[in-house]
C-alpha positions in Angstrom: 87.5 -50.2 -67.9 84.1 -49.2 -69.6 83.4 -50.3 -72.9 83.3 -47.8 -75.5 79.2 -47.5 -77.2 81.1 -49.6 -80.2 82.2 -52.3 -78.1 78.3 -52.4 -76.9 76.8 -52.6 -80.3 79.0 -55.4 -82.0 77.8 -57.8 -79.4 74.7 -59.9 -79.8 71.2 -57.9 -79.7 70.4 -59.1 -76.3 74.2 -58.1 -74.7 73.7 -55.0 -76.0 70.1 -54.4 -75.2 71.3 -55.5 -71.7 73.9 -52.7 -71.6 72.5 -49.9 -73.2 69.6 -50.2 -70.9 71.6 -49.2 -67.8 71.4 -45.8 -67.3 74.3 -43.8 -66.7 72.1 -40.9 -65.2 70.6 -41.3 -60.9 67.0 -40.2 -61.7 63.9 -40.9 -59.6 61.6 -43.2 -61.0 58.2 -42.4 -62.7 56.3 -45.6 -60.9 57.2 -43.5 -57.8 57.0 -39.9 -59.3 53.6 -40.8 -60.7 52.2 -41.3 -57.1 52.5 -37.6 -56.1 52.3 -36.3 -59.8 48.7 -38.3 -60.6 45.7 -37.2 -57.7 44.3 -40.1 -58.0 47.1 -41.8 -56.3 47.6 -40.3 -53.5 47.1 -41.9 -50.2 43.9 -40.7 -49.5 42.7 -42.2 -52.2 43.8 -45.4 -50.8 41.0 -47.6 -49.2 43.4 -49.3 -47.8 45.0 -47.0 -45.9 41.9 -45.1 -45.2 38.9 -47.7 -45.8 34.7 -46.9 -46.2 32.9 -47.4 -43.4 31.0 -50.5 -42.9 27.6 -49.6 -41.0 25.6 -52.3 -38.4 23.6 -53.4 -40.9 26.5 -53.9 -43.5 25.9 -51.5 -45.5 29.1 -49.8 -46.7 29.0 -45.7 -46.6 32.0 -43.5 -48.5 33.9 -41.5 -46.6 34.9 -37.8 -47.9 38.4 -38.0 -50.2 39.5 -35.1 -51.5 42.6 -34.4 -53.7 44.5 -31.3 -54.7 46.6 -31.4 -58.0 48.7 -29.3 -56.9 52.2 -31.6 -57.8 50.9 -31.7 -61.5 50.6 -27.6 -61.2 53.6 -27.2 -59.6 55.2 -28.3 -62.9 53.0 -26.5 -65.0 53.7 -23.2 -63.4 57.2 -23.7 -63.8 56.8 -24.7 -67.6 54.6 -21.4 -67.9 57.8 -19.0 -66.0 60.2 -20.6 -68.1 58.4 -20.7 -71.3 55.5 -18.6 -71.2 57.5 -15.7 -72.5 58.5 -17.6 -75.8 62.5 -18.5 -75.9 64.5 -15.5 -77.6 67.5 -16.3 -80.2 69.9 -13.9 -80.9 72.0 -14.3 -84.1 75.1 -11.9 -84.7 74.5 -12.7 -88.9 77.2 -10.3 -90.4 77.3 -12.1 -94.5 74.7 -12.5 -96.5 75.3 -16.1 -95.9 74.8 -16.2 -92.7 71.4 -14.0 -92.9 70.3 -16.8 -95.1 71.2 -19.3 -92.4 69.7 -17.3 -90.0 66.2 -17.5 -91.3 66.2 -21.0 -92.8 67.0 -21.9 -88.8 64.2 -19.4 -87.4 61.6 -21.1 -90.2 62.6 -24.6 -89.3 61.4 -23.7 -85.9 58.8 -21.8 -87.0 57.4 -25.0 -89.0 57.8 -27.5 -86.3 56.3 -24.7 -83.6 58.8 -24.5 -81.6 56.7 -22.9 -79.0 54.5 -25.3 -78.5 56.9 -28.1 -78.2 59.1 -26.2 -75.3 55.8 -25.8 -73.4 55.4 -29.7 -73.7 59.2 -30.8 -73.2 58.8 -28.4 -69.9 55.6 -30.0 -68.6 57.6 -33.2 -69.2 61.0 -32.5 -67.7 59.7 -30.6 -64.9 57.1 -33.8 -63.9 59.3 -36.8 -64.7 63.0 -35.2 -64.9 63.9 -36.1 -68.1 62.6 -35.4 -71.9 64.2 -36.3 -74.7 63.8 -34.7 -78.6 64.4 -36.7 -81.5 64.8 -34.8 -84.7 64.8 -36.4 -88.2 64.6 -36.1 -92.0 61.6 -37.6 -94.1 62.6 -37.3 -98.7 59.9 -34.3 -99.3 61.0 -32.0 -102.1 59.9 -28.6 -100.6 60.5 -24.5 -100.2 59.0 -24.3 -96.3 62.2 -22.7 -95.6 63.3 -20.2 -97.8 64.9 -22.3 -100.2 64.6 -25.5 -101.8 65.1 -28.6 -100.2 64.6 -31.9 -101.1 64.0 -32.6 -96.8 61.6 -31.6 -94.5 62.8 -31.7 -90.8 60.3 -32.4 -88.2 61.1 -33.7 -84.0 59.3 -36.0 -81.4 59.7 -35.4 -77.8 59.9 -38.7 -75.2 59.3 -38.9 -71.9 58.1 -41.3 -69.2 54.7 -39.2 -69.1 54.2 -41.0 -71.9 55.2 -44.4 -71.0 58.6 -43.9 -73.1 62.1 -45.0 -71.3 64.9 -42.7 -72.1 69.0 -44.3 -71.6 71.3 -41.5 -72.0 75.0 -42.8 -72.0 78.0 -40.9 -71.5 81.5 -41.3 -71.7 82.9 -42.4 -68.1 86.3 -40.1 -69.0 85.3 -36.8 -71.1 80.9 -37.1 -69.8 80.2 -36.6 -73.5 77.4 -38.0 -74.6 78.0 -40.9 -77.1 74.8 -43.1 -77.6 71.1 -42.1 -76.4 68.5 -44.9 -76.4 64.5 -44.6 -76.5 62.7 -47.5 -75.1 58.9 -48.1 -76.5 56.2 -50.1 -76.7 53.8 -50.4 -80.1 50.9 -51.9 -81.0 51.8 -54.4 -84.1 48.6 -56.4 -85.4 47.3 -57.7 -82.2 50.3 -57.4 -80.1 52.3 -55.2 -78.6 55.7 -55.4 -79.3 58.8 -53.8 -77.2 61.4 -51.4 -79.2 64.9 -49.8 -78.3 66.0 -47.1 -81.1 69.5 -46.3 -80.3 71.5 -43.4 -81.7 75.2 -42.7 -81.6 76.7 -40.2 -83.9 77.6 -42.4 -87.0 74.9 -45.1 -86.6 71.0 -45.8 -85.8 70.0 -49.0 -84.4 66.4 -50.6 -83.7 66.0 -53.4 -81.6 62.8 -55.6 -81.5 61.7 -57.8 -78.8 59.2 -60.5 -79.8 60.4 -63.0 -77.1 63.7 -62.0 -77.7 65.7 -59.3 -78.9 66.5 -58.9 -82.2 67.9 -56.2 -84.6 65.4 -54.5 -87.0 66.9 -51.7 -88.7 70.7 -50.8 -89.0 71.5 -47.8 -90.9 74.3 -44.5 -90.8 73.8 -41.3 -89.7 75.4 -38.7 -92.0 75.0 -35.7 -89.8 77.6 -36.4 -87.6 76.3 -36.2 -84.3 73.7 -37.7 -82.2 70.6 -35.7 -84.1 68.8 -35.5 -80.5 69.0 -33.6 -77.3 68.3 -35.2 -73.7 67.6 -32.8 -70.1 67.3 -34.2 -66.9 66.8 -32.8 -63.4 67.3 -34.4 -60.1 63.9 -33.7 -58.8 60.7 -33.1 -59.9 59.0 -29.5 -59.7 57.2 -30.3 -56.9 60.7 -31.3 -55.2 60.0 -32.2 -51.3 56.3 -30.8 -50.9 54.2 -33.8 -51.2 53.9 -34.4 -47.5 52.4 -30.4 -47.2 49.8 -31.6 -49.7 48.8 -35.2 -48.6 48.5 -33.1 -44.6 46.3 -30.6 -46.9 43.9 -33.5 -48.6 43.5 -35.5 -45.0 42.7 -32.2 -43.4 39.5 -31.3 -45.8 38.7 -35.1 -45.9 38.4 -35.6 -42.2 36.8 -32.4 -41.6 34.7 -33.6 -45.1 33.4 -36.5 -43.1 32.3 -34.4 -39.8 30.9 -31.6 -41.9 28.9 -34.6 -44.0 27.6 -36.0 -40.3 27.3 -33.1 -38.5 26.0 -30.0 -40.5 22.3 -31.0 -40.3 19.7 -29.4 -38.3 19.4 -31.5 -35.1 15.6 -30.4 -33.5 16.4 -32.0 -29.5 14.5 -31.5 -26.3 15.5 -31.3 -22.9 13.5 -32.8 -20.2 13.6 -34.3 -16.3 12.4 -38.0 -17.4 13.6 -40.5 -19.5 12.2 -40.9 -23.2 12.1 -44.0 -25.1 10.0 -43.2 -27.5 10.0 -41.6 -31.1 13.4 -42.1 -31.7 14.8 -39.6 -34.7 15.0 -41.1 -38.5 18.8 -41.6 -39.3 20.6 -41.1 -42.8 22.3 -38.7 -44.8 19.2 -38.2 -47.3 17.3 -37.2 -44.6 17.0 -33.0 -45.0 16.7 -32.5 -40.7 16.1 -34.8 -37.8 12.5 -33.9 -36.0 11.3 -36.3 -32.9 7.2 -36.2 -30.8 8.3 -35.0 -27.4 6.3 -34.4 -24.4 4.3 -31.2 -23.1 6.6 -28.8 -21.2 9.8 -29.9 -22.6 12.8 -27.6 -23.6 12.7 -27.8 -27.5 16.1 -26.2 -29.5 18.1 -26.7 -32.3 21.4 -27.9 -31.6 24.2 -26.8 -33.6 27.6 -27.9 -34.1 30.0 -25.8 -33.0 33.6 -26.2 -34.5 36.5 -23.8 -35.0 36.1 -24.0 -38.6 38.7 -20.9 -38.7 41.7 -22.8 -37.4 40.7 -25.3 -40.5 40.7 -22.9 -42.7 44.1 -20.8 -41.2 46.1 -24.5 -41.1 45.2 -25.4 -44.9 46.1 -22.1 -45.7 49.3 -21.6 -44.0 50.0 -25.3 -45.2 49.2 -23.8 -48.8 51.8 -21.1 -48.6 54.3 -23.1 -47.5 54.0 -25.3 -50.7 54.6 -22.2 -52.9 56.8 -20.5 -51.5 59.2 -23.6 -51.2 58.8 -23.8 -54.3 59.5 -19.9 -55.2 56.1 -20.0 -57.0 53.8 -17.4 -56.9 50.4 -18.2 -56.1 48.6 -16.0 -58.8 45.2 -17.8 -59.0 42.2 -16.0 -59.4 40.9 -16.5 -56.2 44.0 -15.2 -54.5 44.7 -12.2 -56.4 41.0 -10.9 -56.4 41.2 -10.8 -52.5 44.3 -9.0 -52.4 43.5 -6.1 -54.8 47.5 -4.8 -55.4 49.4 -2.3 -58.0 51.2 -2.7 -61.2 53.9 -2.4 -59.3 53.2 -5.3 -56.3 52.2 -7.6 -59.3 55.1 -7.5 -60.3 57.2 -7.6 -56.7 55.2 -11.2 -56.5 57.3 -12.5 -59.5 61.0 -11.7 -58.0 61.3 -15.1 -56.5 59.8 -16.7 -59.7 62.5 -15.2 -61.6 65.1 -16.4 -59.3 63.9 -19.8 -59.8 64.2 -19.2 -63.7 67.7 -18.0 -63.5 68.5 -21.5 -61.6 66.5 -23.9 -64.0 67.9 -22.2 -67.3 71.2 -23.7 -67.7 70.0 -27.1 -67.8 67.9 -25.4 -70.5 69.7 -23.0 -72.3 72.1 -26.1 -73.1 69.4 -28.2 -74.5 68.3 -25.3 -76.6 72.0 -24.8 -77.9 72.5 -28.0 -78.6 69.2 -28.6 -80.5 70.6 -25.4 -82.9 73.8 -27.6 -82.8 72.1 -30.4 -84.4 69.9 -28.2 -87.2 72.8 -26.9 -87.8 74.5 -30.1 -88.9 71.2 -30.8 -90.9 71.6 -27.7 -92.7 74.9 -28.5 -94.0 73.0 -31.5 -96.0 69.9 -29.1 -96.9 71.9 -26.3 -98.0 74.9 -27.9 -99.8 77.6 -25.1 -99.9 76.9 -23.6 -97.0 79.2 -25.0 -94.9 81.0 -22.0 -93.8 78.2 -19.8 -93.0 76.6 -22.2 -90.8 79.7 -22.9 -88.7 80.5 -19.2 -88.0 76.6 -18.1 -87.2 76.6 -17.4 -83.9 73.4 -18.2 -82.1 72.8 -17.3 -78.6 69.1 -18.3 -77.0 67.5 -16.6 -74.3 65.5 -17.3 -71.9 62.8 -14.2 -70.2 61.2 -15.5 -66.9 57.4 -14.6 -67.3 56.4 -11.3 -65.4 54.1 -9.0 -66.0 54.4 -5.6 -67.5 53.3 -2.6 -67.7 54.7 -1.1 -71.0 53.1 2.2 -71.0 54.8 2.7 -68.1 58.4 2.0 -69.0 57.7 4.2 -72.1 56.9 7.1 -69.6 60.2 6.8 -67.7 62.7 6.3 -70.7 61.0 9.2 -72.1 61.1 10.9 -68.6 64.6 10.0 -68.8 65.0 11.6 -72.4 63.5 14.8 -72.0 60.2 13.9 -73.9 62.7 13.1 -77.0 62.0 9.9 -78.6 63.2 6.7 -77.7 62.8 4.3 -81.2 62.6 4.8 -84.9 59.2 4.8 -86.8 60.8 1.6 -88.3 61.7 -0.2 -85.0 58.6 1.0 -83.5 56.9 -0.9 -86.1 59.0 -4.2 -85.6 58.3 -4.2 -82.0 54.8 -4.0 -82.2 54.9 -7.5 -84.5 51.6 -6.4 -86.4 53.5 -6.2 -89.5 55.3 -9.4 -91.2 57.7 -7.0 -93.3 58.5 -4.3 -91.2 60.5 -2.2 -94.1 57.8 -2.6 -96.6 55.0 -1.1 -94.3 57.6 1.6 -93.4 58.0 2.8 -97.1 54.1 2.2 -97.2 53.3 4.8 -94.6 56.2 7.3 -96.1 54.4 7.0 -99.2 51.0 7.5 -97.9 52.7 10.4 -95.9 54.5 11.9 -99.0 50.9 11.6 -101.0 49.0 13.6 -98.1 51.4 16.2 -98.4 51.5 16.5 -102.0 47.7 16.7 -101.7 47.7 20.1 -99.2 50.4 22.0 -101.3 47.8 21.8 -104.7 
């Protein structure tokens, strides 16, 4: 039978290190993830596996390597569909308790910007297949939220990008999860020293490793609940498409090398006796190769002839078969300024994206639930009293798959639709257009600039 996480802990440091250590998750490793993820790892890049030349005269001459980051794009295209469009929440607020819950959430957010740090736990999940976000209370008397508060809540992400370990363990019977370990290294005078921060719902835990493990810091955690939220994935963005690129980056580098040998002007002559004589300079700094031939000879330029288009159609097909295995659309500059397309087709080219979105957002959606879960249970310590209204706010977030739009045009069909009748107040019209930070004052604003106008043409 497993042991429970408090049958882990009460054992000696290096038992428990031992344990919590073992992950309970099947996740590919970043040592081998970092090979596709990092160009300059890839196996062309290896001179073992495809060496310089050595010349005659020993001399050593480089051979053509090029690399496509396309793994490393792969996941930041996905980040960009997922997130680029920032993450929607929906609260149904009915009391005035709960509006006040409702906003002190939103500015928490707000204050740690949200945004960006969705954009960076996505780069990180989608390129190593885990990300983990810590968040945590520093004693800072302040009003950042609405109200005062004598905490300021702030988060940090981890990740193997950044050379952090993450040990998620769950319970073998209900897959709840009870404990979740970070594993780090820090620079402490002039070594670096080797950490595991462990969190469970009642406790936090640092061990330090300075030959052997020892435990640094033992404390209780009054929220409740593990104050962090862990996503993994089985498989990085990029899933099974490194072969297409590595058959991409030795197609350009061969060809590299030819193209490097080849493309010179070569000045040759043609004739019925045998020349020894006047033999043409070699080396790549040379501009063109130009030999003394005899009178009478047949003197050309030779050019190399090679089906440069069947290069060019593999790579690309290669190309199209990374993205489209993917479900990504290929929008770079290059590729949408050669195929000149609607509104309309723009956004046909994002269908499959969106699919992809709608398949990637439930790992998502219940990291994002849980990380309201957890400042929630914060709340209840920030805004003593408030117990109630935070349990019963319902919070729902929601994920838009980046597209493009044409709003004009979807205002001309619902008002199509309508009869030319229209289709929002002057007040929601102003909320949606997000110029304004108090949308009711600039509405009584303009009535009273309206009513003053009028006033004016009746004197």
């Amino acid at each position: 039978m497993a042991k429970t996480v408090e049958e882990i802990l009460a054992q000696s440091p290096e038992k428990a290190v031992e344990e919590l250590r073992r992950k309970s998750v099947e996740l590919p490793a970043w040592d081998d993830l970092k090979k596709q993820y990092d160009p300059n790892k890839h196996a062309v890049m290896d001179r073992g596996k495809y060496p310089d030349v050595v010349n005659n005269d020993g001399s050593l001459e480089s051979v053509t390597r090029i690399t496509l980051d396309l793994q490393r794009l792969a996941a930041k295209r996905t980040t960009e569909l997922c997130f680029g469009i920032p993450v929607k929440r929906i609260y149904s607020a009915q009391s005035d308790g709960e509006k006040e819950v409702a906003k002190a959430i939103e500015s928490i957010l707000k204050r740690n910007r949200i945004e960006s740090v969705n954009i960076e736990r996505g780069n990180m999940l989608f390129a190593s297949c885990e990300v983990a976000t810590i968040w945590f209370a520093t004693e800072e008397p302040n009003t950042l939220y609405g109200f005062e508060s004598r905490l300021k809540l702030r988060c940090r992400s981890y990740s193997p990008v950044n050379g952090d370990s993450i040990y998620p363990l769950y319970d073998a019977e209900t897959n709840d999860l009870t404990a979740l370990s970070f594993g780090y290294t820090r620079r402490d005078g002039d070594k670096d020293i080797e950490y595991l921060d462990v969190y469970t719902a009642n406790r936090h835990i640092r061990y330090r490793n300075e030959g052997e493990w020892t435990e640094e810091i033992s404390e209780r955690t009054v929220i409740g609940k593990i104050p962090a939220v862990y996503c993994c994935r089985p498989t990085p963005a990029w899933e099974d498409t490194s072969n297409i690129v590595n058959e991409m980056e030795w197609a350009l580098s061969r060809n590299g090398n030819y193209l490097r040998n080849n493309s010179r002007p070569f000045l040759a002559v043609f004739v019925d006796e045998e020349m020894s004589f006047n033999t043409s300079p070699q080396g790549e700094h040379y501009a063109k190769d130009v030999g003394q031939y005899p009178k009478g000879s047949d003197i050309r330029y030779i050019t190399w002839e090679q089906a440069i288009e069947n290069l060019k159609y593999y790579v690309g097909e290669l190309r199209q078969s990374f993205f489209t295995q993917l479900q990504l659309p290929d929008w770079s500059y290059e590729n949408m300024k050669s195929a000149p397309m609607s509104g309309e087709a723009r956004k046909q080219m994002f269908i499959d994206a969106q699919l992809k979105v709608k398949d990637e957002s439930g790992r998502l959606l219940e990291m994002l639930d849980r990380e309201i879960n957890v400042i929630k249970a914060f709340l209840k310590i920030m805004m003593p009293g408030k117990d109630r209204d935070i349990d019963s706010l319902q919070v729902e977030s929601v994920i838009t798959p980046f597209m493009i739009n044409d709003d004009k045009e979807t205002i001309g069909n619902l008002m199509s639709a309508t009869g030319g009748k229209p289709i929002l107040s002057q007040r929601e019209g102003i909320e949606n257009l997000g110029w304004s930070a108090d949308p009711d004052e600039t509405l009584r604003q303009i009535q009273e600039e309206s009513n003053a106008d009028a006033f004016e043409l009746t004197i």
